[in-house]
C-alpha positions as CSV (number, residue, x, y, z in Angstrom):
1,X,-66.4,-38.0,20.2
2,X,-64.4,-34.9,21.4
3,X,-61.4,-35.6,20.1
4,X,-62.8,-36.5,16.4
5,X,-64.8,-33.1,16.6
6,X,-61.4,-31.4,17.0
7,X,-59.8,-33.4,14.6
8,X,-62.3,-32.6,12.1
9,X,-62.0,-29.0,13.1
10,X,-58.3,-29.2,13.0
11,X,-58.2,-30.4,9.3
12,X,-59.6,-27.7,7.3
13,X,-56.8,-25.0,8.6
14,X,-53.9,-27.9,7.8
15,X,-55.5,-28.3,4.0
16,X,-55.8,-24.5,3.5
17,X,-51.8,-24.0,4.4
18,X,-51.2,-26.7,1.8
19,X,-53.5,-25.0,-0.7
20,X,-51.5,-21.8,-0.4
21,X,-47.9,-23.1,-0.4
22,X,-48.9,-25.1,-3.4
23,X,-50.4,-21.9,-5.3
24,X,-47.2,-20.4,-3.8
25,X,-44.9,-22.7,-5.6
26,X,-46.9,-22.6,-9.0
27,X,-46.7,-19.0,-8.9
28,X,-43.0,-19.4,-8.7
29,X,-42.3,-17.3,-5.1
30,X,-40.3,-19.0,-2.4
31,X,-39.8,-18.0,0.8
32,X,-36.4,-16.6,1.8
33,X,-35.3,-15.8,5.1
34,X,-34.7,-12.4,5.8
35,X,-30.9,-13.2,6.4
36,X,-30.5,-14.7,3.0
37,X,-27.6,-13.0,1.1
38,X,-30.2,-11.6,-2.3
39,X,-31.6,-9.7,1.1
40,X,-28.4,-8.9,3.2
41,X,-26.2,-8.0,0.1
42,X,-28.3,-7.7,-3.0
43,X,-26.4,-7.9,-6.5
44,X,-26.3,-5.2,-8.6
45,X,-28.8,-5.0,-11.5
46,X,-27.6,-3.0,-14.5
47,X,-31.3,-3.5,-16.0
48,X,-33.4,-1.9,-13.5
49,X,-32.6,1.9,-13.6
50,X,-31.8,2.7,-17.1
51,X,-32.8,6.0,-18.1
52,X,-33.0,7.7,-14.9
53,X,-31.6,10.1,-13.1
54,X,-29.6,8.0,-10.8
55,X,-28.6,5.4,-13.6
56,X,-24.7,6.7,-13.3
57,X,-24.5,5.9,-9.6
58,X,-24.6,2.3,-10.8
59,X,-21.7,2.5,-13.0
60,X,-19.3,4.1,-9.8
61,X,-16.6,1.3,-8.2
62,X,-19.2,1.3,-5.4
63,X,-21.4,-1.0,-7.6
64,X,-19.0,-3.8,-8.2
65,X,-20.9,-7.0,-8.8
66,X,-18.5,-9.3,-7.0
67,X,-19.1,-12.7,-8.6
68,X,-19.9,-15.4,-5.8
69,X,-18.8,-18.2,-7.9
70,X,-14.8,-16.9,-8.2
71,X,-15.0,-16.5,-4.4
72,X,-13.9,-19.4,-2.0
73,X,-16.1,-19.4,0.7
74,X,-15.7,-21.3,4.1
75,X,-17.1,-21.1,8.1
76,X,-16.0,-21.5,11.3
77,X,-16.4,-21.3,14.8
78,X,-16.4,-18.2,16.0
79,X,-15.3,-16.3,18.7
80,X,-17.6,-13.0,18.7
81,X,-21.2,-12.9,20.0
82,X,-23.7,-15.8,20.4
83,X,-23.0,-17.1,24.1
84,X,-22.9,-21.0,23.7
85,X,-24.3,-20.6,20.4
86,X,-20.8,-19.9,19.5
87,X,-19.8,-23.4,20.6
88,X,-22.1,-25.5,18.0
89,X,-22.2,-23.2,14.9
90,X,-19.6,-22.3,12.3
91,X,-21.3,-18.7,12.1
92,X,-17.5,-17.2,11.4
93,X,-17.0,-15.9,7.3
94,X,-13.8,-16.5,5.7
95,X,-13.8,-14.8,1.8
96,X,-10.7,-15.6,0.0
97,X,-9.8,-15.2,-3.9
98,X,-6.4,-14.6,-5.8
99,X,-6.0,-11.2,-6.5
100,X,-4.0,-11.3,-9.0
101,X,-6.5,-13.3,-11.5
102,X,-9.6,-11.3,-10.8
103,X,-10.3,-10.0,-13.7
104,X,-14.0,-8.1,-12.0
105,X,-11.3,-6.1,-10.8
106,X,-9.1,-3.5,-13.0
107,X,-5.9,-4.3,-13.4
108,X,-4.4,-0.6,-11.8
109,X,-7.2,-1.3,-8.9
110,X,-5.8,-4.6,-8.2
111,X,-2.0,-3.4,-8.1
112,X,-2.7,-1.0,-5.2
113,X,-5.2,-3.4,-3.3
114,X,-2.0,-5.4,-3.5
115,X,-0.1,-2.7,-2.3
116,X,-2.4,-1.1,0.8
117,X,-3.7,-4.9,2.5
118,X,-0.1,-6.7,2.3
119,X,-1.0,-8.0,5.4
120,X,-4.4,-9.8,4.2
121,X,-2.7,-11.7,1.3
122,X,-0.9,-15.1,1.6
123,X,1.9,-16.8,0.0
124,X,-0.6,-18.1,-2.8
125,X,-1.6,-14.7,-3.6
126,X,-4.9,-15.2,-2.4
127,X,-6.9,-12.1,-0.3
128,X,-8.5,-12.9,2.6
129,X,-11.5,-11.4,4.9
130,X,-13.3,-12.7,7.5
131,X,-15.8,-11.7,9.7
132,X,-17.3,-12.7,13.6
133,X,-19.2,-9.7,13.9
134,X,-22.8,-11.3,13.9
135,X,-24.4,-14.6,15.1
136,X,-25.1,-15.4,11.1
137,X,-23.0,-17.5,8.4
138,X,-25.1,-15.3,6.0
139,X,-25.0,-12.1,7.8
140,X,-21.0,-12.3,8.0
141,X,-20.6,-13.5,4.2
142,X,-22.6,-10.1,3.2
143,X,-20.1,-8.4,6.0
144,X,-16.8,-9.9,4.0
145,X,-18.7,-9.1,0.5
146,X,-18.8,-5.2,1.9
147,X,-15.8,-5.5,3.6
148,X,-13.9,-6.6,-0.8
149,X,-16.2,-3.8,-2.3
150,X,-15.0,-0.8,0.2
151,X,-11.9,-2.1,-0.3
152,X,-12.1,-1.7,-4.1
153,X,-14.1,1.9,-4.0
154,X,-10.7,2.6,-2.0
155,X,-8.1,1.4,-4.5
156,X,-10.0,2.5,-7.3
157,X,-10.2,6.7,-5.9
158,X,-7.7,8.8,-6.8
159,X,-6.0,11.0,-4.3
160,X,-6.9,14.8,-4.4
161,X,-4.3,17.1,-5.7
162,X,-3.8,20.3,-2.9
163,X,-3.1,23.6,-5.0
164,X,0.3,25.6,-4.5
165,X,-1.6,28.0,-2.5
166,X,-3.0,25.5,0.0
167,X,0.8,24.5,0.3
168,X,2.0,27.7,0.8
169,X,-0.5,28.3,3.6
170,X,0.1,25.0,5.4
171,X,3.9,25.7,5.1
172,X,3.3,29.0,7.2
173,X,0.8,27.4,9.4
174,X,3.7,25.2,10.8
175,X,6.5,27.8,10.9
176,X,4.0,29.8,13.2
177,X,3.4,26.8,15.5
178,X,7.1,26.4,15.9
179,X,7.8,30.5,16.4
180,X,5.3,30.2,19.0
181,X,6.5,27.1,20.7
182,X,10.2,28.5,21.0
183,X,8.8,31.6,22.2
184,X,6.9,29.8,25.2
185,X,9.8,27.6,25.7
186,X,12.0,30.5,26.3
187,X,9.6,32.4,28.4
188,X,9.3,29.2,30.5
189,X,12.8,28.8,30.6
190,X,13.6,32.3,32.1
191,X,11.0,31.8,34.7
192,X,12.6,29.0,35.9
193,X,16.0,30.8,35.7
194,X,14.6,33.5,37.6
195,X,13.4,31.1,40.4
196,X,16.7,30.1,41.0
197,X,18.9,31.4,44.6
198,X,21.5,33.8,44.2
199,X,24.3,32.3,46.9
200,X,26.7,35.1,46.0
């Protein structure tokens, strides 16, 4: 008699949960993890902020939208933290495209990235990142996305060009140093000189 009370009790929560998931999934809202990659690294969206005052930050080399599907995409094991997690999950990122075929990326852009990380390209051409830093596949693929992007925003800035004056002023800057030092070298070496026994 108990146990069909609470069963009858237990029923109505069960059919309530269903209810809402199903006027969840009508409504066309799923649920999403909070480590999912739209949440950890969201794409950019040229739609949302047109007309306003911070519309031009989305056209800077800091917005690249990298596209996922020319990416190559694989996971490991990993060595970083997680304690024996570390030992059944491939939560280790590995990002690899060919550079010389992404056309997301200009063409100037991709010479230099060529240029400054040498040592992250193979033989195929291909860049490669990787990341071990978190305990998440998902968390680590949106660390590897950031990782590409800085790495464009870095190829993509141009150096800043130092005036003739701020030459001129760094040039004297060193001469001083170097007046200074052979002036304390010297007095250092007479010191010692004068420390020195007279046998005669």
């Amino acid at each position: 008699m108990a146990a069909h009370t609470l069963r009858g009790l237990w029923r109505p929560p069960l059919e309530l949960l269903a209810a809402r998931f199903s006027q969840r999934a009508a409504a066309g809202t799923e649920y999403r993890s909070a480590y999912s990659l739209d949440k950890l690294y969201p794409p950019r969206r040229d739609g949302d902020k047109e007309g306003t005052a911070s519309a031009p930050e989305e056209t800077q080399p800091g917005a690249l939208d990298i596209p996922l599907a020319r990416l190559t995409v694989s996971y490991c094991r990993s060595s970083g933290p997680g304690g024996q997690n570390v030992n059944k999950v491939n939560s280790k990122a590995e990002v690899r495209f060919h550079l010389a075929s992404a056309d997301w990326i200009p063409e100037a852009t991709r010479e230099k990235m060529a240029s400054m990380h040498r040592n992250k390209i193979n033989r195929a051409g291909e860049l490669i990142v990787n990341s071990e830093e978190s305990r998440y596949q998902m968390r680590n693929l949106a660390i590897c996305l950031e990782k590409i992007r800085t790495m464009v925003t870095e190829a993509t800035e141009t150096p800043k060009v130092v005036s003739k004056e701020t030459t001129q002023k760094l040039i004297e800057r060193v001469e001083k140093m170097n007046r200074e030092r052979l002036r304390q070298k010297k007095m250092h070496s007479s010191l010692k000189q004068s420390r020195k026994a007279d046998f005669d």
